[in-house]
PDB file as gemmi writes it, atoms N, CA and C in Angstrom:
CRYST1    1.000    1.000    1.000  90.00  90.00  90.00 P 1                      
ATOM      1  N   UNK A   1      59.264-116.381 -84.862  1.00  0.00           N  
ATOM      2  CA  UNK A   1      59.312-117.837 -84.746  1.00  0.00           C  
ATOM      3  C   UNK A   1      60.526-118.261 -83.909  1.00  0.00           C  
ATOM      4  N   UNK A   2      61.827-118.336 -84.713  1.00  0.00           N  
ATOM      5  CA  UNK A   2      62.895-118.747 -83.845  1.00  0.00           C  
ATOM      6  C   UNK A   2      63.705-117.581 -83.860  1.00  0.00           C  
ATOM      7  N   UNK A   3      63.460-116.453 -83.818  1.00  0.00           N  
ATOM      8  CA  UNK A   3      64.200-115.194 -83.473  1.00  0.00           C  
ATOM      9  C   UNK A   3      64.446-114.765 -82.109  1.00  0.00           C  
ATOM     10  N   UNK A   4      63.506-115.129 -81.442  1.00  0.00           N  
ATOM     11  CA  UNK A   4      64.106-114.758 -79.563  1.00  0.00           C  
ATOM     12  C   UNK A   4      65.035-115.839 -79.542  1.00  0.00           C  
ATOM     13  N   UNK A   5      64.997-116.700 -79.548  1.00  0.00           N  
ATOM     14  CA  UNK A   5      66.169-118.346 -79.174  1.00  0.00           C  
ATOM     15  C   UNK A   5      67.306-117.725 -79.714  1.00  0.00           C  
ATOM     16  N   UNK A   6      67.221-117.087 -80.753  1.00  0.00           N  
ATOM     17  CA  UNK A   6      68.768-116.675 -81.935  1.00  0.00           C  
ATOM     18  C   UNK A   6      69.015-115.264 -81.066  1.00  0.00           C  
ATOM     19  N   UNK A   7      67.993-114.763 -80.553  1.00  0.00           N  
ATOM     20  CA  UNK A   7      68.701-113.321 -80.123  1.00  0.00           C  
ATOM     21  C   UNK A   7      69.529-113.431 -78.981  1.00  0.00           C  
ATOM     22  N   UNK A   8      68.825-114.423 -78.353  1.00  0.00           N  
ATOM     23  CA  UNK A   8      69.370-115.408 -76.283  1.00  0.00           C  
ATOM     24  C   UNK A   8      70.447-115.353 -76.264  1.00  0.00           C  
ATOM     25  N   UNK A   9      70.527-116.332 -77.553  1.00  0.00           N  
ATOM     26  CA  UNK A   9      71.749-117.103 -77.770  1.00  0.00           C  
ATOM     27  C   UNK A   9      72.789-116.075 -77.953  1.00  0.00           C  
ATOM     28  N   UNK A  10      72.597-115.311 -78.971  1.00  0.00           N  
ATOM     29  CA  UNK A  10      73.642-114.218 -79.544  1.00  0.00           C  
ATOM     30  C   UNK A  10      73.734-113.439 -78.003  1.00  0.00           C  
ATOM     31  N   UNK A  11      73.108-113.014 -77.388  1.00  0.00           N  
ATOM     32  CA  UNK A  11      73.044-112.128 -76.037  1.00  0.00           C  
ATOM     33  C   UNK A  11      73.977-112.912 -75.190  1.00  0.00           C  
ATOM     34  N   UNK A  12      73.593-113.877 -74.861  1.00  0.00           N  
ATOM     35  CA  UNK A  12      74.231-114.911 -74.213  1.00  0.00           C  
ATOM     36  C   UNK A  12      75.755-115.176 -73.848  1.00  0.00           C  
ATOM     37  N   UNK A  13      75.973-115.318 -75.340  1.00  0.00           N  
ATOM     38  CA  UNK A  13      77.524-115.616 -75.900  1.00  0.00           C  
ATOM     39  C   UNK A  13      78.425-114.289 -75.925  1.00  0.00           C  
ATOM     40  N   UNK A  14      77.695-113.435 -76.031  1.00  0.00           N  
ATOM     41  CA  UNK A  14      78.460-111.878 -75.737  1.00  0.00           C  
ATOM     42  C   UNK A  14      78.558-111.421 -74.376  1.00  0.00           C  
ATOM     43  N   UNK A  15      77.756-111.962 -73.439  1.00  0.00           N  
ATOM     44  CA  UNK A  15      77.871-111.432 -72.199  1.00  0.00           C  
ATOM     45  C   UNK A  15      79.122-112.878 -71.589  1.00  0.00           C  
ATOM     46  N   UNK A  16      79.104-113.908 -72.064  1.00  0.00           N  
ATOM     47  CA  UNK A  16      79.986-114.543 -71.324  1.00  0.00           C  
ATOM     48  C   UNK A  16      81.578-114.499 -72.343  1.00  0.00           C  
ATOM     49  N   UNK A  17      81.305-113.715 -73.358  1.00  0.00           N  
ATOM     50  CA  UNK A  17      82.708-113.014 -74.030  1.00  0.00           C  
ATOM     51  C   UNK A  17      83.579-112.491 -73.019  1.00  0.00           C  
TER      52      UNK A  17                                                      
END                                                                             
């Protein structure tokens, strides 16, 4: 359901760490 959006997000925020 909303598990790809939460995974993006988490992916997301670690690559611009």
């Amino acid at each position: 359901m909303e598990n790809e959006l939460k995974s993006s997000a988490i992916l997301i925020l670690f690559l611009f760490s």
